[in-house]
ZANUKOL-647718 format. One record per residue (C-alpha): x, y, z; residue number from 1; residue in three letters. Coordinates in Angstrom, 2 decimals, m for minus. Layout:
N
    east   north      up num residuo
       X       Y       Z NUM     ALA
...
//
This chain:
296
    east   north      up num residuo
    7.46   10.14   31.12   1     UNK
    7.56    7.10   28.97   2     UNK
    4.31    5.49   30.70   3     UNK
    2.84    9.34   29.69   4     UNK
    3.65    9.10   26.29   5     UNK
    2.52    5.62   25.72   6     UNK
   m0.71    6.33   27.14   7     UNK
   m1.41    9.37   24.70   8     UNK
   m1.36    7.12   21.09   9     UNK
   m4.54    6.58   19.37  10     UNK
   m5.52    4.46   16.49  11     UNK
   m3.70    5.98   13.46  12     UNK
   m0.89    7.16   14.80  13     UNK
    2.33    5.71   13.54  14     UNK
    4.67    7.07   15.84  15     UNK
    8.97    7.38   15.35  16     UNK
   10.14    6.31   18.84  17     UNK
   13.92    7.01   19.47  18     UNK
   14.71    5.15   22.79  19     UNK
   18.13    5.97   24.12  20     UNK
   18.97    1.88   26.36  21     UNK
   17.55   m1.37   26.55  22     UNK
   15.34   m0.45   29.87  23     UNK
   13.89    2.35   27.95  24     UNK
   12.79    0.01   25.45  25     UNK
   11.26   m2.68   27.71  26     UNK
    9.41   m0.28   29.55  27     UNK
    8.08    1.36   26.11  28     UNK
    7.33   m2.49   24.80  29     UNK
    5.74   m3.22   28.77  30     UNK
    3.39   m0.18   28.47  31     UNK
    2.34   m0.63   24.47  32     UNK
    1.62   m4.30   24.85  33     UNK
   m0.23   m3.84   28.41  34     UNK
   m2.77   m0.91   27.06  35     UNK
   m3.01   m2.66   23.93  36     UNK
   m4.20   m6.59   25.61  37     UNK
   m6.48   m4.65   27.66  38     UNK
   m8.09   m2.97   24.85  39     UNK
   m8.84   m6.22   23.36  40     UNK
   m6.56   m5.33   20.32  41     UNK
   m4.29   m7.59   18.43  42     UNK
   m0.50   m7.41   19.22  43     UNK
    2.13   m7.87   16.81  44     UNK
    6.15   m7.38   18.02  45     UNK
    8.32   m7.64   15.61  46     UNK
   11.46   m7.59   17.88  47     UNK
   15.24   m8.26   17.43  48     UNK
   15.71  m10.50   19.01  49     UNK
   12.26  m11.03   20.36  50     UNK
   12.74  m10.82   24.76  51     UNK
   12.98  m14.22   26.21  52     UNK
   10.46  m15.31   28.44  53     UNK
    9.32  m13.08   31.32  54     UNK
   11.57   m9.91   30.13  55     UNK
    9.14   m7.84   29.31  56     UNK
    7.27   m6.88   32.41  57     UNK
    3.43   m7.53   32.41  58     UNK
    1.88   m5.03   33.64  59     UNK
   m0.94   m6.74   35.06  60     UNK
   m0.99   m8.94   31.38  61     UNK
   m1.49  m12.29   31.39  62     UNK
    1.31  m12.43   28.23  63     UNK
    1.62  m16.23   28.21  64     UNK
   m2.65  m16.44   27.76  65     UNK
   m2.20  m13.98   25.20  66     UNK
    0.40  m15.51   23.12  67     UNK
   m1.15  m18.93   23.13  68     UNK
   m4.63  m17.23   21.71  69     UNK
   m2.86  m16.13   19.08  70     UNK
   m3.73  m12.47   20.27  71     UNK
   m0.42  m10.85   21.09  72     UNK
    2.90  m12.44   18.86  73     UNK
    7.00  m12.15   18.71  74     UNK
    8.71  m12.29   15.49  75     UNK
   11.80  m11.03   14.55  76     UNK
   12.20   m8.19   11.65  77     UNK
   13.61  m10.89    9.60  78     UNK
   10.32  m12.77    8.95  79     UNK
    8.79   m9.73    7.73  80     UNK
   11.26   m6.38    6.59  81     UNK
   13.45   m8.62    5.94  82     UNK
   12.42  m11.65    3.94  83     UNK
   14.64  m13.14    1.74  84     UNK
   17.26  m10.75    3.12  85     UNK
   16.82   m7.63    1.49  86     UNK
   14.03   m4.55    2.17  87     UNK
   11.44   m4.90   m0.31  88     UNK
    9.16   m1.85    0.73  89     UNK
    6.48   m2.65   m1.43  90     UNK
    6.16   m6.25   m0.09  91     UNK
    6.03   m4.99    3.25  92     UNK
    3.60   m2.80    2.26  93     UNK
    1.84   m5.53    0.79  94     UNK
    2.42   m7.91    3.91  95     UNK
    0.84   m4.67    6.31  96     UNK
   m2.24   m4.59    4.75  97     UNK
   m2.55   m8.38    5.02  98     UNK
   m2.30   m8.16    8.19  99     UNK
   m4.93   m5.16    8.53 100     UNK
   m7.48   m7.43    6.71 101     UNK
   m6.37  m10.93    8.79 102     UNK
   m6.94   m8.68   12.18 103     UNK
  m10.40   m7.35   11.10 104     UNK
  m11.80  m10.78   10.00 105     UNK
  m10.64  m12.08   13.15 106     UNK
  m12.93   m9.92   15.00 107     UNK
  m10.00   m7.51   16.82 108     UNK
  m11.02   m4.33   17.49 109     UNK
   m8.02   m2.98   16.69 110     UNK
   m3.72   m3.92   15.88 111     UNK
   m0.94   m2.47   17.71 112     UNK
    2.18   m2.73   15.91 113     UNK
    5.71   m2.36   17.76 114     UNK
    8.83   m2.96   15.56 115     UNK
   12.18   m2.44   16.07 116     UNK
   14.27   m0.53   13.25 117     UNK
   17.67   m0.99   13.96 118     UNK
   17.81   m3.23   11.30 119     UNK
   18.06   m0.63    9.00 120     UNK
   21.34    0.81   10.59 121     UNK
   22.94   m2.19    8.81 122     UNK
   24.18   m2.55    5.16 123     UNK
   21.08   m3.84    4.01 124     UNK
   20.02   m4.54   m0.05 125     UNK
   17.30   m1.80    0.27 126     UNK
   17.56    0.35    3.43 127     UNK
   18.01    3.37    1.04 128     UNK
   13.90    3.22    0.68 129     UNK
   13.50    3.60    4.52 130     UNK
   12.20    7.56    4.42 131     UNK
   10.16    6.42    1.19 132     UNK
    8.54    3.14    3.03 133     UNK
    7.93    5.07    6.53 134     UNK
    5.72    7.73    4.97 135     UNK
    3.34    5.10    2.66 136     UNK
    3.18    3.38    5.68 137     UNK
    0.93    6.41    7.18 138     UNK
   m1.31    6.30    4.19 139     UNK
   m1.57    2.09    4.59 140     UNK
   m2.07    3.36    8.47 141     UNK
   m4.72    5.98    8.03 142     UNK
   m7.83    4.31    8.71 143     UNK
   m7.46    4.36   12.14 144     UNK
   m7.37    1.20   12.74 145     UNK
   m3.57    0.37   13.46 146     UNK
   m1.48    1.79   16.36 147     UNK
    2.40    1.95   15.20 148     UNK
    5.23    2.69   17.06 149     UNK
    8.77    2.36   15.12 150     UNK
   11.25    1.67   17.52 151     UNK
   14.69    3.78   16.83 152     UNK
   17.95    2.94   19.10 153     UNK
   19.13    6.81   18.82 154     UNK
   22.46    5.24   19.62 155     UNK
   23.02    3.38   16.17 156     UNK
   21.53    5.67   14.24 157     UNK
   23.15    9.58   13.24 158     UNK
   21.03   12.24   14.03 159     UNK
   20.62   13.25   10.46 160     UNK
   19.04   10.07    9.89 161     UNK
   16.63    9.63   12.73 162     UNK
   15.45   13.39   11.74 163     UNK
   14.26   12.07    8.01 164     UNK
   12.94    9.17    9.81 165     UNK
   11.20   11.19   11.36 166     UNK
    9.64   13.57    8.85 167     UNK
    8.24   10.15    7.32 168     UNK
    6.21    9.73   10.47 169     UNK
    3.13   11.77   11.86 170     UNK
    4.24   11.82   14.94 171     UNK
    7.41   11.29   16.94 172     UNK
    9.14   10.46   20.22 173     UNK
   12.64   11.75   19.49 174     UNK
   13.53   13.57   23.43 175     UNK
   11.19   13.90   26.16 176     UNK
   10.35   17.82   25.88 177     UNK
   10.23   17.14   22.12 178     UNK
    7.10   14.48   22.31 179     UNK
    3.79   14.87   20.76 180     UNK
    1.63   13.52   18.14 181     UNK
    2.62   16.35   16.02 182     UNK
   m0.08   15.27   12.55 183     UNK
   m3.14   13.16   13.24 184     UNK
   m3.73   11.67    9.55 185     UNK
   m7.57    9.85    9.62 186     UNK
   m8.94    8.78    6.48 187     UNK
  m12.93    9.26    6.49 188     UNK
  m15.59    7.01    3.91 189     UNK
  m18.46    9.23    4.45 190     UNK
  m17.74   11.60    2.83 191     UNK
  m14.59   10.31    0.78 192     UNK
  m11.18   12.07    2.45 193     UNK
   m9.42   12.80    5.23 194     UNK
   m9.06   14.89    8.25 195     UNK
   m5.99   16.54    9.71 196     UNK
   m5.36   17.36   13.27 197     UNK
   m2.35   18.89   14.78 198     UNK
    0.31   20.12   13.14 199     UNK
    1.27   20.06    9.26 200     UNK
    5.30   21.31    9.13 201     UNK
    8.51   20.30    7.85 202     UNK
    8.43   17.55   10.96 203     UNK
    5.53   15.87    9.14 204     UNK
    5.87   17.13    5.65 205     UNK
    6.72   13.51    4.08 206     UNK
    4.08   11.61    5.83 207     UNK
    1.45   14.41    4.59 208     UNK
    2.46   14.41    0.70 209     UNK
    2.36   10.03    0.95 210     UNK
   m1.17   10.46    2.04 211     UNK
   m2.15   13.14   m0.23 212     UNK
   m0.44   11.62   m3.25 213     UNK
   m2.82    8.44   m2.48 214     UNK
   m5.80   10.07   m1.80 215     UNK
   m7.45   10.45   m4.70 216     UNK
   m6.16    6.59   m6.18 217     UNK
   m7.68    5.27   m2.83 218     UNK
  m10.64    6.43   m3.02 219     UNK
  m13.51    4.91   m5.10 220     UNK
  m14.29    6.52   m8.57 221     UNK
  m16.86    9.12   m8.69 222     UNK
  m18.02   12.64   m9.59 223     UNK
  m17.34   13.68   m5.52 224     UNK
  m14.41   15.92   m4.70 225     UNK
  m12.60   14.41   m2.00 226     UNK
  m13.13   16.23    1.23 227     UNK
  m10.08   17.39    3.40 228     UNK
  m10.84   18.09    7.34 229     UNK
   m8.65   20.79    8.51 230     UNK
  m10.34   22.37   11.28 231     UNK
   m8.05   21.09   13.67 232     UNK
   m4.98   22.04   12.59 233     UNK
   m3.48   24.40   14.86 234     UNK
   m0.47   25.35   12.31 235     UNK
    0.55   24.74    8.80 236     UNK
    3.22   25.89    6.57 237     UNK
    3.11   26.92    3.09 238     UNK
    4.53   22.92    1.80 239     UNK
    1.29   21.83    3.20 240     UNK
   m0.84   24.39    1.02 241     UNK
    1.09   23.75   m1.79 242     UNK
    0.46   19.73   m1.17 243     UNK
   m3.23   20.64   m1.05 244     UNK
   m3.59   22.64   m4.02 245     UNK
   m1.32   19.61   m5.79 246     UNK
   m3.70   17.07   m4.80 247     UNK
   m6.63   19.44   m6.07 248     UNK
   m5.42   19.56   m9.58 249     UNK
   m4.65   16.30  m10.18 250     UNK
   m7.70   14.48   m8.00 251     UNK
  m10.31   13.60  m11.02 252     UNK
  m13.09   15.53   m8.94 253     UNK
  m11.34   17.85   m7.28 254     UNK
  m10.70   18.86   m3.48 255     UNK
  m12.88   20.37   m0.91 256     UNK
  m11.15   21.88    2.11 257     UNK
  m13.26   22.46    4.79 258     UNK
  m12.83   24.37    8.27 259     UNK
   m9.77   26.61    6.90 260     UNK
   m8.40   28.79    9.24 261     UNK
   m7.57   32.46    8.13 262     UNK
   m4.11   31.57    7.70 263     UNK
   m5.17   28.13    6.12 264     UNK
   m6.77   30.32    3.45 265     UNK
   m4.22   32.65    3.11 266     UNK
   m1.75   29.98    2.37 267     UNK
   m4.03   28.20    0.09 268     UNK
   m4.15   31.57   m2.11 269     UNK
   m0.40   31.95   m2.43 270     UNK
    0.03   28.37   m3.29 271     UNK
   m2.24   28.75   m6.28 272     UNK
   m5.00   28.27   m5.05 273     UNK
   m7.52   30.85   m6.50 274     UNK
   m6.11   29.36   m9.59 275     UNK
   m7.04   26.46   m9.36 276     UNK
  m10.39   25.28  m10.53 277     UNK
  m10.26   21.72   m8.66 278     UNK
   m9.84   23.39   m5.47 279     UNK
  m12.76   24.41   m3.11 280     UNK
  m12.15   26.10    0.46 281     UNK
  m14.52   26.60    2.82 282     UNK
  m13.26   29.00    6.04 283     UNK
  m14.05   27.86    9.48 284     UNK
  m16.98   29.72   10.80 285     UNK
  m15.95   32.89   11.30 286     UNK
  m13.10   33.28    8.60 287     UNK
  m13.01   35.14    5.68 288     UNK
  m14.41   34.54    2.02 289     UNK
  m13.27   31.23    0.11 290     UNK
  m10.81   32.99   m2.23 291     UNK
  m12.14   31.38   m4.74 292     UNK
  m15.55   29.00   m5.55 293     UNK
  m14.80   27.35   m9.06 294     UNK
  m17.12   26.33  m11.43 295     UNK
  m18.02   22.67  m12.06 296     UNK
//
């Protein structure tokens, strides 16, 4: 099951992994690093403590090659959640798109992240940001250029916790019947937005609002409302079509949704929507009416 799951991330995700022993890890780490050197990506572990050598099976990897290229590396969370011994969230932030930039002028087609988290099971100056840190982390993510997985020892860490860990992620690995990418969040340049596949509920309601919140102060100033993709969401709730319409009022040019499902719609009306004069919806083919086409 855990080769499965491995095998179905894509760029973008940024994934809450709860692993339950130290096997279950390896063989998570073993799969992640394997696809990811044969992809060509870069490969950045940022273990505690990082495996000593030949622990992590290679799965046909030539690890040793890798490290020395500078393509895959070990570090522990230290020398990056962690510097100067507190959880500065911003800095990390700061320090992941860095490390987005270093990897693209390197020529990498792509950077796989896998970071363990059980750090922040420990009385650490800052820990109380986790939630807050794990959901902008999806909006520094959304390009689709970065494959995260946040590793989770379920065993330090009360239920109750993992779960808001979890809402902070678009997608999580919490039990084995419970796994699947639930949100796909994809930022898109032409036009300006984003698009949203999978599933927007209370599992994925943080990591949606971070990326709404930014949307409009990421993208470039103009007179073009920022488009939002959700013809392949297969559900959504009514804190998603509230976070729409919120973005919508206070993006300068407004929102367009396009590909709405009925019930999209429908929950985009009774969160305001026909209200709202920022706010443009248009239905999947074969839905009803917009609700409402404002004026400009």
């Amino acid at each position: 099951m855990t080769d499965v799951r491995v095998d179905r991330l894509r760029p973008g995700d940024h994934v809450c992994w709860a692993y339950s022993d130290g096997a279950e890890r390896l063989r998570v780490l073993a799969r992640f690093t394997a696809t990811a050197l044969a992809a060509g990506d870069r490969v950045l572990c940022h273990l505690d403590p990082p495996p000593p050598e030949g622990a992590v099976p290679a799965q046909g990897a030539d690890l040793a090659a890798a490290r020395a290229r500078g393509q895959l590396r070990y570090t522990p969370p230290g020398e990056s959640y962690l510097a100067g011994g507190a959880f500065d969230a911003e800095a990390v932030l700061d320090g992941w798109r860095a490390e987005l930039a270093a990897t693209r002028a390197a020529g990498y087609p792509g950077l796989r992240v896998i970071t363990d988290m059980d750090w922040a099971a420990r009385p650490v100056p800052g820990a109380e940001h986790l939630a807050w840190y794990e959901a902008q982390a999806t909006r520094v993510f959304a390009d689709g250029f970065a494959t995260v997985v946040c590793l989770y020892d379920r065993r330090l860490f009360p239920r109750a916790v993992l779960d808001r860990a979890a809402a902070a992620h678009p997608g999580t690995a919490l039990d084995d019947d419970r796994w699947r990418p639930q949100l796909r969040v994809l930022r898109t340049r032409d036009p300006v937005g984003v698009r949203l596949t999978g599933a927007c509920d209370l599992s994925t309601r943080a990591a949606l609002t971070a990326v709404l919140d930014g949307l409009a102060e990421d993208a470039p100033a103009g007179d073009v409302p920022l488009r939002v993709d959700v013809s392949g969401l297969r559900f959504a709730d009514a804190a998603a079509a509230h976070a729409l319409v919120g973005t919508a009022r206070t993006a300068p040019a407004g929102v367009r949704v396009v590909g709405a499902s009925p019930i999209v719609v429908k929950l985009l009306r009774l969160a305001g929507g026909r209200d709202t004069a920022g706010l443009t919806v248009v239905p999947a083919p074969g839905g009803p009416d917009h609700p409402q086409e404002p004026s400009r």
